[in-house]
Structure formats: structure tokens, C-alpha cells
ZAROPA-798502 format. One line per 10 residues: number of its first residue (from 1); their letters; for each residue x negated, y negated, z negated of C-alpha. Coordinates in nm, 3 decimals. Layout:
BEGIN
NUM) A) X,Y,Z; ...;
//
This chain:
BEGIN
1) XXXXXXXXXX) 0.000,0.000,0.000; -0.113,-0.314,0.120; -0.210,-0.581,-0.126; -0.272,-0.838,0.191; -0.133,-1.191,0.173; -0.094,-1.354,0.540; 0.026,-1.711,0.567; 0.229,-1.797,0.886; 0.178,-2.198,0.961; 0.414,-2.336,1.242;
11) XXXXXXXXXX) 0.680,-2.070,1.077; 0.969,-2.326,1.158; 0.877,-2.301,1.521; 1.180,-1.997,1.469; 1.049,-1.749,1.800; 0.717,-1.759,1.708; 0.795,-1.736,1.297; 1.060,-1.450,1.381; 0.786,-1.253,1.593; 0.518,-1.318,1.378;
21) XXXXXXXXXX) 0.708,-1.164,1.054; 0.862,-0.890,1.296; 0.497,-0.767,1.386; 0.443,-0.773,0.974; 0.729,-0.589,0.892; 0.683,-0.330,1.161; 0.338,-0.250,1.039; 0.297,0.067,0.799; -0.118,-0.065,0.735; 0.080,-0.373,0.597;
31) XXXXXXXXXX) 0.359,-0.220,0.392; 0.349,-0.419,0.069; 0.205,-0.716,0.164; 0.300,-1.078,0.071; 0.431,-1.330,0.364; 0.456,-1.670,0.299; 0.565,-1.892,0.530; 0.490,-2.282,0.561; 0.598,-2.559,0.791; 0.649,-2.955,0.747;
41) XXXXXXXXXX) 0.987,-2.920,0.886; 1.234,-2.832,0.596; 1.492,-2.729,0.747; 1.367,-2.487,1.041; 1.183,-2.349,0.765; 1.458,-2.222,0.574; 1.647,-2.094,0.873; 1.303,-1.898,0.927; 1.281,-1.751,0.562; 1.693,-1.653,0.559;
51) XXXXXXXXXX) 1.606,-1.447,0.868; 1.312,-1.258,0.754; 1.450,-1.227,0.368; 1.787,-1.094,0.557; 1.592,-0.824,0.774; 1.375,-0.737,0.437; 1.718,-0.703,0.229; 1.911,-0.516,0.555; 1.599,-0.243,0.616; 1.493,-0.228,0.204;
61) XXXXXXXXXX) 1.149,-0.314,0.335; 0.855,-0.329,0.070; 0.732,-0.688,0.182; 0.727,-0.975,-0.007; 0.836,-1.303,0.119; 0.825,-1.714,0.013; 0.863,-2.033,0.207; 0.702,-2.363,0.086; 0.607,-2.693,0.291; 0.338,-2.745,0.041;
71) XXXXXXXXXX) -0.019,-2.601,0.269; -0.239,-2.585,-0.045; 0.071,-2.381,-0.218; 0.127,-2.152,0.046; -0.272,-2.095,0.099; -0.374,-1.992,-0.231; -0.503,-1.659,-0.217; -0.424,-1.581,0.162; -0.635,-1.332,0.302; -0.456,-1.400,0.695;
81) XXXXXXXXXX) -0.335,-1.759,0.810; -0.191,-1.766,1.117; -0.140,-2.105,1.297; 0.041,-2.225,1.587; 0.137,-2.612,1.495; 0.211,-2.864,1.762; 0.274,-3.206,1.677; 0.615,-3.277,1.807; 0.902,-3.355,1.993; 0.672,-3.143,2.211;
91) XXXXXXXXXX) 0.835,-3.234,2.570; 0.826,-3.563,2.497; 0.474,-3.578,2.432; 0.387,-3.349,2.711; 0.579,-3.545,2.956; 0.396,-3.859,2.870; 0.044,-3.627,2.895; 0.185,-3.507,3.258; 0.287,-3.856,3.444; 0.117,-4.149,3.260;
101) XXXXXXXXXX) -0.211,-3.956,3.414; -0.037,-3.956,3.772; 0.060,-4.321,3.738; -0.355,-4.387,3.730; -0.416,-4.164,3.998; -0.524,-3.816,3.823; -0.486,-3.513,4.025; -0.427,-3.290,3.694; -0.161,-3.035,3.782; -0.018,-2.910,3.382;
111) XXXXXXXXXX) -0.197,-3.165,3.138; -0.170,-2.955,2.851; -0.538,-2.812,2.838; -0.706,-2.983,3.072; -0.770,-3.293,3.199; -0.654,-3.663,3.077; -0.328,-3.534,2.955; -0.482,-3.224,2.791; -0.767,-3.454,2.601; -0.451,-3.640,2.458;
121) XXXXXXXXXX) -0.313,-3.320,2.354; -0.622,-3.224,2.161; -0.681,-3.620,1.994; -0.341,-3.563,1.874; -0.296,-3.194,1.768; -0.686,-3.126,1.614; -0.658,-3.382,1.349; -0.368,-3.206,1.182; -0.566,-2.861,1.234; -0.844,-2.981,1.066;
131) XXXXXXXXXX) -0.655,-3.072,0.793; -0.510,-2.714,0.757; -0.878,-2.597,0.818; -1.029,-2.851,0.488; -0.799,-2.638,0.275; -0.869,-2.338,0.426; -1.214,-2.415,0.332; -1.150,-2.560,-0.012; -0.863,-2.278,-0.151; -0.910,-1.953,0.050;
141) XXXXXXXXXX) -1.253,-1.974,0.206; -1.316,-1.594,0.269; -0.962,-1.614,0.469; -0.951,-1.531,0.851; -0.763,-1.760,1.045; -0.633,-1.664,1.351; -0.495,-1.956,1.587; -0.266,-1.965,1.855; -0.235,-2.338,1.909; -0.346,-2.529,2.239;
151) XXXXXXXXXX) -0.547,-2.678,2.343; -0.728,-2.395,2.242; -1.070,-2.440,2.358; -1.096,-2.794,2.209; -0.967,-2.681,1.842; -1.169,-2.380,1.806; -1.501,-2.600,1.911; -1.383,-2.855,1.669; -1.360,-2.638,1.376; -1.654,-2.482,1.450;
161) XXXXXXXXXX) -1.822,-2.788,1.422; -1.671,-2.948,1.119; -1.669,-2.618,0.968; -1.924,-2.388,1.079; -1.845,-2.127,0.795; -1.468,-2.041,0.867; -1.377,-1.708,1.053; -1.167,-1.822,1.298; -1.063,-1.610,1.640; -0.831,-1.780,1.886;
171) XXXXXXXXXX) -0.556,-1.537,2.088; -0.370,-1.632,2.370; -0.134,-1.366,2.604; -0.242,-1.515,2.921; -0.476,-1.142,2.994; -0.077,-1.027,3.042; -0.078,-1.101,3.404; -0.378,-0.898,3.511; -0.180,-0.628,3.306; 0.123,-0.648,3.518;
181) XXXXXXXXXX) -0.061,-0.700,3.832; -0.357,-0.465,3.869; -0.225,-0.154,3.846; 0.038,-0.285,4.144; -0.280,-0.409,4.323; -0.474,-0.088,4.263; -0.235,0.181,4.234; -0.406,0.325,3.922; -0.244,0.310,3.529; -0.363,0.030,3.395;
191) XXXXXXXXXX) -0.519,0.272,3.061; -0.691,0.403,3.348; -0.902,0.116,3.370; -1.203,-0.046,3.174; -1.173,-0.464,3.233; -1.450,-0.678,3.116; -1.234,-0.989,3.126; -1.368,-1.335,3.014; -1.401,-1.737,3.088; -1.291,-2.015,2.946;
201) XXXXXXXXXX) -0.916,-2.000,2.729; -0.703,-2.069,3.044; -1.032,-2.025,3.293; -1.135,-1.655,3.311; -1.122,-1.395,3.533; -1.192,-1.065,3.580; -1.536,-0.976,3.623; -1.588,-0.599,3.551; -1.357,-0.369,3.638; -1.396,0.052,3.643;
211) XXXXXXXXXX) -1.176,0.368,3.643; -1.196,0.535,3.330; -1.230,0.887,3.497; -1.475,0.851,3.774; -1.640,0.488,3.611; -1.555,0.392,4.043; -1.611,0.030,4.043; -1.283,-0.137,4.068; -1.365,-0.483,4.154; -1.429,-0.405,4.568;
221) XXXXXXXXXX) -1.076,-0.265,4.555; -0.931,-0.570,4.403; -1.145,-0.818,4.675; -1.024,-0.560,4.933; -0.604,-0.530,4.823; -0.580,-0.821,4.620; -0.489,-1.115,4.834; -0.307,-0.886,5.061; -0.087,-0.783,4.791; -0.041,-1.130,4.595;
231) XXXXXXXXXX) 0.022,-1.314,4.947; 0.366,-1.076,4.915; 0.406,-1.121,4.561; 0.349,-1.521,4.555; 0.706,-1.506,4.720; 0.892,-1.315,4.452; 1.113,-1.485,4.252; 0.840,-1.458,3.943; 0.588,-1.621,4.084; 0.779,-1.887,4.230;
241) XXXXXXXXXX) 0.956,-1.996,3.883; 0.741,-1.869,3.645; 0.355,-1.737,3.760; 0.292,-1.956,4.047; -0.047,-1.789,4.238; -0.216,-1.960,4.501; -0.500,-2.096,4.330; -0.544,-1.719,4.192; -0.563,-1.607,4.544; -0.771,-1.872,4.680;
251) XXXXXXXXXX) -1.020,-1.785,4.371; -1.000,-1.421,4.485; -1.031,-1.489,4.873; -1.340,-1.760,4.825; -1.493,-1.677,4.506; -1.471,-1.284,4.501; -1.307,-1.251,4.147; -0.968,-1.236,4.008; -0.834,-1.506,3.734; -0.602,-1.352,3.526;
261) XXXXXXXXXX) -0.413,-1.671,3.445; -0.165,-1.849,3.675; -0.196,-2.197,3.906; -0.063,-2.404,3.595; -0.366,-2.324,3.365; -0.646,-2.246,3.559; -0.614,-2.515,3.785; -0.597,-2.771,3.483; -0.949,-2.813,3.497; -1.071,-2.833,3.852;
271) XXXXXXXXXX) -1.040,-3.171,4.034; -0.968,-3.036,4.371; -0.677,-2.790,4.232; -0.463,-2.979,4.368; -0.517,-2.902,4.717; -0.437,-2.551,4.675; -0.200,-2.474,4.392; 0.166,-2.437,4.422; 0.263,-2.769,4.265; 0.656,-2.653,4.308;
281) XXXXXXXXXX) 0.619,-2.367,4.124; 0.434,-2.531,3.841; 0.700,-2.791,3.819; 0.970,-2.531,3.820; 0.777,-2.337,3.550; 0.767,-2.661,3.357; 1.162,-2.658,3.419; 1.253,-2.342,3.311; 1.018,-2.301,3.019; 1.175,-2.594,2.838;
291) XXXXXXXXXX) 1.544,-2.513,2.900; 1.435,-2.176,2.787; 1.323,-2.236,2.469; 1.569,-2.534,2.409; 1.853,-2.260,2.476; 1.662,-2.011,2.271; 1.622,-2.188,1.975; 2.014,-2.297,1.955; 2.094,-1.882,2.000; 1.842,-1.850,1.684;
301) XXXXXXXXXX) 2.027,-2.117,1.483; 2.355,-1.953,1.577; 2.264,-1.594,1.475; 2.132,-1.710,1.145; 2.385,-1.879,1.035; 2.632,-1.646,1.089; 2.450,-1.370,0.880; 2.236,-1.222,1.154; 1.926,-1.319,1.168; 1.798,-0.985,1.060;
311) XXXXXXXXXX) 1.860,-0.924,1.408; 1.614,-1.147,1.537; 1.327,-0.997,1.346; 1.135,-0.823,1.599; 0.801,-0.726,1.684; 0.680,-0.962,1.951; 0.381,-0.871,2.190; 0.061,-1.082,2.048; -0.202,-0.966,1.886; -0.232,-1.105,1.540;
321) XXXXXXXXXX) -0.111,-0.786,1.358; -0.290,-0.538,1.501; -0.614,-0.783,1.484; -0.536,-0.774,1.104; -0.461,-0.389,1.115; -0.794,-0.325,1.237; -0.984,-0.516,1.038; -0.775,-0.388,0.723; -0.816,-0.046,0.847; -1.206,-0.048,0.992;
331) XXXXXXXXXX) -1.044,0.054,1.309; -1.315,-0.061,1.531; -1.089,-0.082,1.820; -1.137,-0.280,2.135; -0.923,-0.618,2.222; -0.892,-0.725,2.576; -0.949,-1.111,2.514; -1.000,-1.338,2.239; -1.161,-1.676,2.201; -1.435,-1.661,1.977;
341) XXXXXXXXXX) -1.756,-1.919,1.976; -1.985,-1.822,2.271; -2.347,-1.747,2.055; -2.487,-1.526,2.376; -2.214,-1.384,2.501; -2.201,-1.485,2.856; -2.528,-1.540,2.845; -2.527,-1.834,3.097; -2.326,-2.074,2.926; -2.391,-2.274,2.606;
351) XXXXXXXXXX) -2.427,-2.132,2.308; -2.232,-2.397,2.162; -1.910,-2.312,2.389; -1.584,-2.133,2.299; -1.529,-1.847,2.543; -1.288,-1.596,2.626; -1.406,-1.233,2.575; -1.316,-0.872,2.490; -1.389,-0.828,2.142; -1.476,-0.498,1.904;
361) XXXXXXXXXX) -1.236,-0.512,1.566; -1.331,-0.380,1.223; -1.394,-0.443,0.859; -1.659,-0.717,0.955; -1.417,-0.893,1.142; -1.403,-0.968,1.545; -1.690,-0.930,1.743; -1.738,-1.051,2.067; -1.864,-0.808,2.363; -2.131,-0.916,2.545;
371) XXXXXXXXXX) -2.081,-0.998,2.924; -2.416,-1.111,3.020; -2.421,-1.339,3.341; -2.125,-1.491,3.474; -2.062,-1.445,3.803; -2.178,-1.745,4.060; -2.047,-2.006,4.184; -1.757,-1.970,3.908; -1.985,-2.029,3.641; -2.040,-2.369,3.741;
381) XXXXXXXXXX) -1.635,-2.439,3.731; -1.703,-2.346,3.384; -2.035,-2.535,3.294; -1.813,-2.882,3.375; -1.489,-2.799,3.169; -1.744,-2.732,2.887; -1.934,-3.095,2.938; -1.527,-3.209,2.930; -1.480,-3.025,2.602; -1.802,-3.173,2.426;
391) XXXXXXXXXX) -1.719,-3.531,2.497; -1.330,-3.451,2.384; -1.389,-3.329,2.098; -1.676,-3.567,2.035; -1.433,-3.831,2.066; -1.208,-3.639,1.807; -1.477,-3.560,1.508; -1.629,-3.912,1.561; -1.250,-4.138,1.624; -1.493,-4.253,1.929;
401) XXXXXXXXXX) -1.319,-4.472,2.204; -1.636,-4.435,2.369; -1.678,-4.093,2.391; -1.313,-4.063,2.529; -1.412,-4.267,2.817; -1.736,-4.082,2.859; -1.515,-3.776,2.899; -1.276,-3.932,3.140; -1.618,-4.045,3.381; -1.693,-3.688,3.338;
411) XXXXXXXXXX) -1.360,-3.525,3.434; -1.284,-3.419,3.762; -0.916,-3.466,3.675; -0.976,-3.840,3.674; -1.146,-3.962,3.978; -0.998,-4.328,3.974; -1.293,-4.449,3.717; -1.236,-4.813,3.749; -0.902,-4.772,3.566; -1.024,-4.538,3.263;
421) XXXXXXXXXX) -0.939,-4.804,3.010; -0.631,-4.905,3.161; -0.526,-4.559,3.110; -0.689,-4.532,2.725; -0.523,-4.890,2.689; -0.165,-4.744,2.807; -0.185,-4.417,2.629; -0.286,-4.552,2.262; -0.025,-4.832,2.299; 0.234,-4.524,2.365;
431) XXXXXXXX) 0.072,-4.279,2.108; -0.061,-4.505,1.842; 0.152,-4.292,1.565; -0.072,-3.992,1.619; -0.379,-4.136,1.785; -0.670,-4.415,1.717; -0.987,-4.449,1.832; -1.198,-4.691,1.725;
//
């Protein structure tokens, strides 16, 4: 029986609080733990701590559960935090992060990660996660946090450098396309095949591929079927609402490797995107992605308050809990991609870089695999995001107006460098609750 405390930050945020607790509850390596769940919004918060109390009660489940919006409350003694903040209304912000950019000429396609919008995301949502991470350090310090917030890149580099000591591994589900797609691509089970996936958070691809029974190199067979097979797909009704592909095929076609992330991300950080992505599809992803969750979270409300939010309580599919199972249990199992700080691990990048690698799990923690050389010419896509990221998050840790312009010259995102402080002017004016830089 597990004596384990995990606290779930963001818990309000009800899909992602209702997942996070389903994955708990559904865990027999957890049985017994303690859950405690903490947002800043009161009221979301409770809905979140009926639902999970409700499926504890309804399925006599030996977990223990509490709610607070007190952080240094609900840290004490946590062994697991698990964040996903954002600083909110969310679409508001984001809209303001997509078309203020535009307005100054910025050929970012998204602007949530990358690019002018996405280094306004990060001055706005790393100051808050540095808070959470002060505590962390202060109340809990032995405590493993695991973070799903974006920009994720940028917050995992700015912890580790205002707090070099804290065990932090970043997850994101974006590896879930090359899992639907390969085997389609190759005709082979995807547990058939070994990946050595890795990048950037948002920028990887797939770089070593084999078949488990014959260790046949995989990656000629993707160059070979690949773009004939996602030049069919792109038209599906997927791709165009939801996984939008060109720029993945163009990758494929010119560079010779697969990104396992969509137009709307990977392009985010490459000045001539543009040219080549499916801006449609990323618009209508943007679309349907907030209606989504805007009708999602009203069908949450409405189950819980009419006694069934036990209901709701479900396992979802990321991989916090089983991260936690196997370091819990010494499993020493392999993870297809986490974001962990480079140290060697693609051995031609910086070491001070947060990459996106498979990753061995066990009582010491997560440990990233070593992929040695990144391929050519993509690592060089990768060496100027990561000048970007230095000069963000400079800006950040130092509340430097002048390092946010030096990362504006060096984005490709931004090419109209006469009206950089213009833009800074515009977007402090419209953020100034959230964001100063001196």
C-alpha cells in the first residue's frame, strides 16, 4: 500500500484534474495514496474535488483526497506535483499572442510556443511557475515535479536555471501522431518497432527507427512510403480539422526525417513555415479546439452537479502515472518522449538546452537516452529555436526589455525588425496585468 502523496496543480482546469485523478485511482502501485488537489480558482476546484471524492465514495477506493487553494498547504510533504497552470481567460490571451504579431508583420503560424506570440506566452505563464517551483524548493525539495504546461521548452530551461536542484521532467502527447501514423505508413504493429524519437518539445522527429524482430532499419521505408501515404491522408477529414500535415511532409520529402508533431507546432518556430503549412487547417484546428473544450467543460459542470461526476473519473492517456509507477516500483521501463535538460544527449546541441528524448524510468528517477548526433540540416532548425529560447527566458529571469528585443532580432518569426518596439510597446500596454519588463 502506497504511502505516496501527489499534488495535482491546475486541478480546476476539470479534463485535465478528472484525468489526472482517474490515472491515480486506476493505479494498484498507488492504492493508498494521498491526492490533494490545488488551484487559485475556488470554485472549479470544488467541482473537481466533488467528482473525484464521488468516484472514491461510488468504487470504495482506498485513496485519500483534499482540495485547498493554499500552494504551500497543499505541498507539504508531496512526493509528486503535477502542474499544468495557464494564466487565463486562455483564448483571450492566445488570440492577442496570434494577431497582434500579424498586425507587425510576423509570419508565426500558432503563437503559442514559438515565436513573438509564444515569447509572450512564456513572460506571462513562467513567473507564476516559478513561484510554484520557490515552494517546491523551500517545503518539498526531494519532490519530482512533472509539468505539462506550455510553453514547455521555455519553463523547463527557466527552472533549470533558477533552480538547478529540482527534478523536474516535462511530458507532452504530441509522440501520439507517429503512433497512429507509422504503423499505417509501414504496415508493421507499432510494438513491433524500436523509435529513437527526439528534438525540441514541439520540434522533433523521428530519427531511428527498427523492427523489433529482424532490427531492419525502418527509416528508408518511411522516406520511401511516407509522403506517398500522408499526401492521401493530408485530405482526410483529421488532418484537415485537427492534424494539419504539409510541413510534416515537406520535412520528410526535403529533409529525409519524419516530425512527429503536426503543421501548428512544428512550424511555430521556422520563419519560412509559412510558405508551406496548411494555414486553413491550423485555423480550423484553432476553431474546433476551443469550442471543444468550451462545450466540454459545460458537459463537466452539468454531470457534477447532478450527482455524476464519478462518471467522469477516468483514466486519460498521459504519462504522469505510469512515470510515477515506475519510479515507485524500480520498473526501469522505457518512455517514448520526455523533455528533460539536454546534458549530452544529442550530443550536438547545447548542453544547456531542454530536449525531447526517450527516457529509461526507475527508482533514480528519469533518465534521458542518449541519441548522439542529430541528423543534418535539421539540427540547425534546432540550434536557432534554442538561441530564441536563451534570450526569452533571459528576458524572463532578468525582467529585461532588452533581452526581449534581442530575442525578437533573433527570431525568424519576426522579420519586420524596425518595428520590434512598436510591437513590445503594443503588447505591454495590452498585457501590463501579467507582464513588465523593465
Amino acid at each position: 500500500m502506497s504511502s505516496t502523496k501527489i499534488v495535482v496543480i491546475g486541478a480546476g482546469s476539470l479534463s485535465f484534474g478528472l484525468g489526472t485523478c482517474g490515472s491515480i485511482f486506476n493505479s494498484d502501485i498507488l492504492e493508498g495514496a494521498h491526492v490533494t488537489l490545488h488551484d487559485i480558482n475556488a470554485e472549479n476546484l470544488e467541482l473537481a474535488r466533488e467528482a473525484c471524492q464521488a468516484k472514491i465514495d461510488h468504487d470504495d477506493l482506498n485513496f485519500t483526497l483534499e482540495s485547498t487553494t493554499k500552494r504551500e498547504e497543499a505541498l507539504r510533504g508531496a512526493d509528486f506535483v503535477i502542474n499544468s497552470i495557464e494564466v487565463g481567460p486562455r483564448f483571450y490571451w492566445w488570440e492577442l499572442d496570434m494577431k497582434i504579431p500579424w498586425k507587425y508583420g510576423s509570419s508565426q503560424v500558432f503563437g503559442e510556443n514559438g515565436g513573438p506570440g509564444g515569447m509572450f506566452h512564456s513572460l506571462r505563464v513562467v513567473p507564476p511557475i516559478l513561484d510554484i517551483c520557490r515552494d517546491i524548493n523551500q517545503i518539498c525539495p526531494d519532490a519530482i515535479l512533472i509539468n505539462y504546461s506550455n510553453p514547455m521548452s521555455r519553463i523547463l530551461l527557466s527552472i533549470k536555471r533558477e533552480y538547478p536542484d529540482l527534478r523536474v521532467v516535462g511530458l507532452c502527447h504530441e509522440i501520439a501522431l507517429a503512433q497512429d501514423l507509422l504503423p499505417k505508413i509501414l504496415k508493421v504493429p507499432f510494438d513491433k518497432m524500436n523509435l529513437w524519437c527526439g528534438g525540441l518539445n514541439h520540434m522533433g522527429a523521428i530519427i531511428k527507427a527498427r523492427h523489433k524482430d529482424d532490427n531492419e532499419d525502418l527509416i528508408p521505408e518511411i522516406q520511401r512510403r511516407g509522403v506517398k501515404f500522408l499526401n492521401r491522408w493530408r485530405w482526410s477529414l483529421k488532418s484537415r480539422l485537427v492534424f494539419p500535415v504539409d510541413l510534416t511532409i515537406y520535412i520528410l520529402e526535403k529533409f529525409g526525417f519524419m516530425p512527429y508533431t503536426t503543421d501548428s507546432h512544428y512550424g511555430e518556430y521556422i520563419g519560412w513555415a509559412r510558405e508551406v503549412v496548411n494555414m486553413r487547417g491550423i485555423k480550423n484546428f484553432y476553431s474546433v479546439y476551443r469550442k471543444y473544450l468550451w462545450f466540454k467543460g459545460l458537459q463537466i459542470r452539468f454531470s457534477i452537479r447532478r450527482k455524476r461526476g464519478h462518471k467522469l473519473v477516468k483514466p486519460d492517456h498521459e504519462r504522469a502515472i505510469p512515470i510515477i509507477e515506475g519510479i515507485l516500483s524500480d520498473s526501469n521501463h522505457h518512455e517514448l518522449s520526455v523533455n528533460l535538460p539536454n546534458d549530452g544527449i544529442i550530443s550536438n546541441l547545447p548542453k544547456d538546452s531542454i530536449i525531447e528524448c526517450p527516457a529509461i524510468v526507475n527508482k533514480s528517477g528519469v533518465q534521458g537516452i542518449a541519441l548522439g548526433d542529430y541528423p543534418e540540416p535539421l539540427v540547425d532548425l534546432l540550434r536557432e529555436e534554442i538561441g530564441v529560447q536563451d534570450l526569452v527566458v533571459k528576458a524572463i529571469l532578468n525582467n529585461s526589455r532588452d533581452y526581449a528585443v534581442q530575442a525578437l532580432q533573433a527570431d525568424p518569426n519576426f522579420p519586420c525588425k524596425h518595428l520590434i518596439n512598436a510591437f513590445l510597446d503594443e503588447m505591454l500596454e495590452l498585457q501590463k496585468e501579467w507582464v513588465t519588463l523593465a
